[in-house]
C-alpha positions in Angstrom: 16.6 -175.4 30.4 17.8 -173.3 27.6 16.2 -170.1 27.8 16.7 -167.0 25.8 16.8 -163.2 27.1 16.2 -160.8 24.4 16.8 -157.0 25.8 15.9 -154.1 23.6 18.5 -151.7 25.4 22.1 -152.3 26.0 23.0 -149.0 27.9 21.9 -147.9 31.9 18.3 -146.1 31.4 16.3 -147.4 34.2 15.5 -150.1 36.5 14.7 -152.6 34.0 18.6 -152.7 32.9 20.1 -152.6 36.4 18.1 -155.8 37.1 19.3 -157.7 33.9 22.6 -156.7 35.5 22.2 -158.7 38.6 20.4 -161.3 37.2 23.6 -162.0 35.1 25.6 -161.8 38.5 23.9 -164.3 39.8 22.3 -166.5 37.4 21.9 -170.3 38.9 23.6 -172.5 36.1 26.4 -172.0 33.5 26.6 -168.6 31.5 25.6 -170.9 28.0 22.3 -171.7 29.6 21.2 -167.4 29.3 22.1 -166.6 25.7 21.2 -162.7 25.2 20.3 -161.0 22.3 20.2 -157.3 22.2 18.9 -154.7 19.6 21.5 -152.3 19.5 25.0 -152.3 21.0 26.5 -150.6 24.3 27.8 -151.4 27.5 25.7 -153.9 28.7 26.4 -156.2 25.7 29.9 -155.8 26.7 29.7 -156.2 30.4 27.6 -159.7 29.7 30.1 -160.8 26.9 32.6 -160.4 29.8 31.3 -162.9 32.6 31.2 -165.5 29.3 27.4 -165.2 28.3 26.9 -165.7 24.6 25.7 -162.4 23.3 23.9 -161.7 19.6 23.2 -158.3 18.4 20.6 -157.6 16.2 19.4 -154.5 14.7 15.3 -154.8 15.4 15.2 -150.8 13.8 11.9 -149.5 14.6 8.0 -151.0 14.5 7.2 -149.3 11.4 9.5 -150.8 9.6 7.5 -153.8 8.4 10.9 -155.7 6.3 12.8 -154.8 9.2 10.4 -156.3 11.5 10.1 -159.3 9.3 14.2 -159.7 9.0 14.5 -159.6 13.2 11.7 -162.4 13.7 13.0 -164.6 11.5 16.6 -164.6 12.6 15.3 -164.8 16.0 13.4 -167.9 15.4 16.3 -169.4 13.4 18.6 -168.6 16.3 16.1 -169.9 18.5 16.0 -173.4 16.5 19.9 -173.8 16.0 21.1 -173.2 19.4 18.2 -175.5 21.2 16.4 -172.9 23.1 13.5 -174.3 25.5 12.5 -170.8 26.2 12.1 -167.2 25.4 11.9 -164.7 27.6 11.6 -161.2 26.5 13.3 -158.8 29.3 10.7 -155.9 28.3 7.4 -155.6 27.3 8.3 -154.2 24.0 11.1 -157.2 23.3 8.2 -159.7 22.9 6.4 -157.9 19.8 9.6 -159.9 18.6 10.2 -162.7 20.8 6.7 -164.4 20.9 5.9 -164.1 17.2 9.8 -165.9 16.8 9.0 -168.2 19.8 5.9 -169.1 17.3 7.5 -170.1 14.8 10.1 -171.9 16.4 7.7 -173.9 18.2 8.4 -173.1 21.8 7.4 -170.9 24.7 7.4 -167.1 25.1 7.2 -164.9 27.7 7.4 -161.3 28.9 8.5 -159.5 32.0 6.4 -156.8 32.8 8.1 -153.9 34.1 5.5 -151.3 34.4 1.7 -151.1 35.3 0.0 -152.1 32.0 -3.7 -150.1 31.0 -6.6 -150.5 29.0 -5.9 -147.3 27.4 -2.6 -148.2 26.0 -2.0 -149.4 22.3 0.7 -150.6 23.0 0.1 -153.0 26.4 -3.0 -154.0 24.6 -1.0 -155.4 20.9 1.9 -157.0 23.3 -0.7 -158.8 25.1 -2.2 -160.2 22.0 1.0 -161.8 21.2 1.4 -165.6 22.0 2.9 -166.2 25.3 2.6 -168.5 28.0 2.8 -166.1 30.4 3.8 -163.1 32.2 6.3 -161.9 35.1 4.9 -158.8 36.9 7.0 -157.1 39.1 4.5 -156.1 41.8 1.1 -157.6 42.7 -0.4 -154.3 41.7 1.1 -155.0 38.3 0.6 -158.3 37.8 -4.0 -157.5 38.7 -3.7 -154.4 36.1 -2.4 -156.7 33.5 -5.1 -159.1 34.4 -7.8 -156.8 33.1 -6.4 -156.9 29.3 -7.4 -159.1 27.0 -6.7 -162.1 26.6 -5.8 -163.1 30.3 -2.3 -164.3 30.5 -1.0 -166.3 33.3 0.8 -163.6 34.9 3.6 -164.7 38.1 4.9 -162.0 40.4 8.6 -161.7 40.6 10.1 -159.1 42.8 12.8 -157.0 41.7 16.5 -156.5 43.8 18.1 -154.5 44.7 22.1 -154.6 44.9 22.1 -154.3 48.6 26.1 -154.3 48.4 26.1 -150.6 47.0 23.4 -149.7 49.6 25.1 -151.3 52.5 26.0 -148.5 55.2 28.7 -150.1 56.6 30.9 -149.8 53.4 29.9 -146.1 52.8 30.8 -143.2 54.7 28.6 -141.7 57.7 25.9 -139.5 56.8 28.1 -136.5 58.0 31.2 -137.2 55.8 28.8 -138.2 53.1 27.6 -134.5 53.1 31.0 -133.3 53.4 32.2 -135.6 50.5 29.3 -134.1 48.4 29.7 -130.5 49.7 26.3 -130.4 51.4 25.3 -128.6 55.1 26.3 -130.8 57.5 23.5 -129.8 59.7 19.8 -129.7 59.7 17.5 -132.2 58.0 18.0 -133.0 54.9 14.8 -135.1 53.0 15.8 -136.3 49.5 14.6 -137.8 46.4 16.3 -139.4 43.7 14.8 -140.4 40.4 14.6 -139.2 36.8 12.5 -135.6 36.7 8.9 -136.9 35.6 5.7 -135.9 36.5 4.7 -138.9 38.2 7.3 -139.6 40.3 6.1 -136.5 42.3 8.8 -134.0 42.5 6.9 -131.1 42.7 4.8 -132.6 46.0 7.8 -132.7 47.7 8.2 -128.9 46.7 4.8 -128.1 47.7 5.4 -130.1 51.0 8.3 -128.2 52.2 6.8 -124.8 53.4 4.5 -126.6 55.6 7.6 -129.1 56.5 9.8 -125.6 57.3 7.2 -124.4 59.4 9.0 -126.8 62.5 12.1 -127.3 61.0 13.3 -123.7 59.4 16.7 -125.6 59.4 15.7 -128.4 56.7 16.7 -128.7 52.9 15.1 -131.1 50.6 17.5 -132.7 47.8 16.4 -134.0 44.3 19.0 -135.9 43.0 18.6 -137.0 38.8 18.4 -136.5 35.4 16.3 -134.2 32.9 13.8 -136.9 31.0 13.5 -137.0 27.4 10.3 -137.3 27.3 9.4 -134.6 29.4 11.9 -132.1 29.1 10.2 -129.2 30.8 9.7 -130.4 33.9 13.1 -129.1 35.2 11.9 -125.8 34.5 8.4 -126.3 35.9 10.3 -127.0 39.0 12.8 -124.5 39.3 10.0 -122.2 38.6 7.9 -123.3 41.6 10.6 -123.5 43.8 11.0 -119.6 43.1 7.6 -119.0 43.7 7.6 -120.5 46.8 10.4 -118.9 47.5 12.6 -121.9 48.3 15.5 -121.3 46.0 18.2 -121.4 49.4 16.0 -125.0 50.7 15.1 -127.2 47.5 18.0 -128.2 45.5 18.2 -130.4 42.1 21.6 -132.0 42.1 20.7 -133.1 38.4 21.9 -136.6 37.3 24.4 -138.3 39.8 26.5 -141.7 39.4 26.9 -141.9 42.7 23.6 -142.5 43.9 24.5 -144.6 47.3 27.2 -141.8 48.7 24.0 -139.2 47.8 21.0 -141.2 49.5 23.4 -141.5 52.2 23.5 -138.2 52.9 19.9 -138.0 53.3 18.0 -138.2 56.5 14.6 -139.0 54.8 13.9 -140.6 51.6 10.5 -139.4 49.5 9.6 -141.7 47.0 6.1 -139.7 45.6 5.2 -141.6 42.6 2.0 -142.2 41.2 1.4 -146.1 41.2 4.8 -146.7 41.0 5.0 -149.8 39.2 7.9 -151.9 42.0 9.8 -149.0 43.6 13.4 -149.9 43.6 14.4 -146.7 45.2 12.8 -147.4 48.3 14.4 -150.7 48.8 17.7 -148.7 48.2 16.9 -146.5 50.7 15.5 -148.9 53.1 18.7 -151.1 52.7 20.6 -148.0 54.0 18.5 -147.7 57.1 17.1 -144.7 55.7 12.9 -143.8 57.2 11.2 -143.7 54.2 7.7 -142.3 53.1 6.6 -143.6 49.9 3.6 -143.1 47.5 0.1 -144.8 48.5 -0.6 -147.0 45.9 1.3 -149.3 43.5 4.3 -151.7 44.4 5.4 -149.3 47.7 2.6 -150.7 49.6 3.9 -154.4 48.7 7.6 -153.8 49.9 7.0 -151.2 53.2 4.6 -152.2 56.4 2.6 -148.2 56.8 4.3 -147.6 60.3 6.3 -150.8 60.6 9.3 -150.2 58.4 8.4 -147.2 56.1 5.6 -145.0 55.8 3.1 -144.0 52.8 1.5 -141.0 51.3 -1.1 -140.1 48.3 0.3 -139.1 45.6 0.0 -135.0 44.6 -1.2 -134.7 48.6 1.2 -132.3 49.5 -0.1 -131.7 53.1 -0.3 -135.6 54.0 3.7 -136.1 52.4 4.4 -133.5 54.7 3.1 -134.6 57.8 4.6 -138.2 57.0 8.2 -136.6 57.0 7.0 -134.5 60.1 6.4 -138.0 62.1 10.2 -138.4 61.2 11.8 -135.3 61.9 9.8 -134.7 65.3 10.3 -138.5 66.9 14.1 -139.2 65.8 13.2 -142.5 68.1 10.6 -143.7 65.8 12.7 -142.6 62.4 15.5 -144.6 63.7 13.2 -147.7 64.7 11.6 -147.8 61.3 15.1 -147.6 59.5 16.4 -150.5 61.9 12.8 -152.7 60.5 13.4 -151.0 56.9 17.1 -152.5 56.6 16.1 -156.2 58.0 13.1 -155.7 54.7 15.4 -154.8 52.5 17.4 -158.2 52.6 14.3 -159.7 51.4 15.1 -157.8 47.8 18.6 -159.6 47.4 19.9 -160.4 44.1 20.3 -163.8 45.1 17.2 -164.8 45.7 15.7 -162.8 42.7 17.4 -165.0 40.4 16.3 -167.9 42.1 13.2 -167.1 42.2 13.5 -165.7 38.5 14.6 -169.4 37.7 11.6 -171.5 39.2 9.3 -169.5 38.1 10.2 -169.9 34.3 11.0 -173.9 35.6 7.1 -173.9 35.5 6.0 -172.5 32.4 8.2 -174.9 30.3 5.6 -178.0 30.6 3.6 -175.5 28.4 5.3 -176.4 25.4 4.2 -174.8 22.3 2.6 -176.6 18.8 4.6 -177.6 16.5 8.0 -175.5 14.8 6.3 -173.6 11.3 8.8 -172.8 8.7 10.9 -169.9 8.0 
């Protein structure tokens, strides 16, 4: 098996690019059996280059431009032909408005990995899903039903993201204490935290909301929001910091902004809020979880595959400020039961390994390639 990655991004913007990462750390097989192509250059090009994969860039420029367009299929699906590829497998949803038209051509299989939770009322999950492929990778099972509903159904297989359980290993990071002092934080009183790029739906503000009723116990706990302004909503920093004001919370809700050090931060924490709406996987919380860290995580999407409600983790609607904060209450008022569910949440975690991702990544495209294509068309 030959199979071909194509990426659309080659620098650190989200989940989908740490994963490609630890794929390429642990890929089963020789480095010349993943040839990458990227559309643009940057780190990760380099970083892959490095542990010997063969690496193409080419510049895909944007959708509208139809001769662009035109110019990236066809090298694809020469590239495709020359170097004997058995599959394609686009590494985002967007990658395979490229890869399955060039699979096409070349006469072999295509595939996506679905990163997100697709929708009807989406363009643009509706035109990807009317290219060929063979299939689909979701990365949850709530994923992998949404995609279900568009038209036409695609074979879809649910493969779990990792998480690099090295960087979240507590035993080769400070204790939470020195991690605070490291960082500068109060190395007393609870401290609930968040991490994750400052959108809308990934809940910020309900943890804002929640923390009055949360200070109400505990008049000694801080809540910490640790990442990055978001280009495509660039307000919602402000929004925040506004209703953190209002609430008069300016000396108990912090945003850290964007930190590289993510581990050293969550380790600092002594409850991890993951509040998205239908979060698609939820890598965070299997960070967290890895560190031993009680976490309470939103109620529907991919949380609810990885975390047992009351088990190893617990859950929360998403925008219900009153049930977030009586989730982190059952924490902070039974230490017991926090540390019991971050024992159960770090044995979970070893289920996410990279390892066993890329195994599992592996078999999983092992089965689509009896679903050879038609014949090669002409370039």
């Amino acid at each position: 098996m030959k199979v071909a990655i194509l990426m659309p991004l080659a620098e650190q913007r989200g989940g989908a690019e740490q994963l490609l990462r630890l794929f390429l750390r642990h890929a089963p097989g020789t480095p010349d059996r993943w040839p990458l192509v990227f559309f643009e250059e940057g780190s990760l090009v380099e970083e892959a280059r490095a542990q010997g994969y063969p690496v193409q860039v080419l510049w895909a420029g944007r959708l509208r431009q139809p001769v662009r367009y035109w110019q990236t299929v066809r090298a694809l699906a020469r590239m495709f032909r020359q170097e004997g590829i058995t599959l394609v497998l686009s590494w985002m949803s967007k990658a395979h408005l490229y890869g399955g038209i060039a699979a096409r051509l070349a006469g072999i299989p295509a595939l996506w990995f679905q990163h997100g939770i697709p929708t009807l009322d989406s363009w643009m999950d509706r035109w990807i899903t009317r290219v060929p492929a063979v299939g689909v990778l979701a990365c949850s099972q709530a994923a992998a039903e949404a995609q279900q509903q568009l038209r036409p159904v695609r074979q879809t297989a649910v493969v779990y993201p990792a998480a690099d359980l090295t960087a979240f290993d507590p035993d080769r990071l400070p204790a939470p204490t020195e991690a605070r002092r490291q960082l500068g934080l109060p190395e007393k009183g609870p401290l609930i935290g968040m991490v994750g790029r400052l959108q809308r739906w990934k809940g910020m503000h309900t943890l804002v909301q929640a923390m009055p009723r949360i200070l109400e116990k505990h008049p000694e706990a801080r809540a910490l929001i640790v990442g990055g302004r978001h280009d495509l909503e660039p307000d919602y920093e402000s929004w925040l910091r506004t209703l953190i004001v209002q609430l008069g919370l300016s000396d108990r809700v912090w945003l850290a902004g964007f930190q590289a050090n993510v581990p050293l931060w969550m380790q600092a924490m002594d409850v991890v809020v993951h509040a998205s709406d239908r979060e698609p996987f939820g890598l965070v919380v299997v960070e967290a979880m890895a560190l031993g860290k009680p976490v309470v995580a939103g109620a529907e999407g991919g949380p609810r595959e990885i975390l047992t409600e009351g088990i190893d983790g617990l859950l929360a609607p998403y925008g219900d400020a009153e049930a977030l904060a009586r989730q982190v209450l059952r924490y902070l008022d039974d230490p017991v039961f926090a540390q019991k569910v971050g024992e159960a949440a770090r044995r979970r975690a070893r289920d996410f390994g990279p390892e066993a991702f890329a195994q599992r990544l592996a078999q999983v495209l092992y089965a689509f390639i009896p679903r050879i294509a038609p014949k090669a068309h002409t370039v």
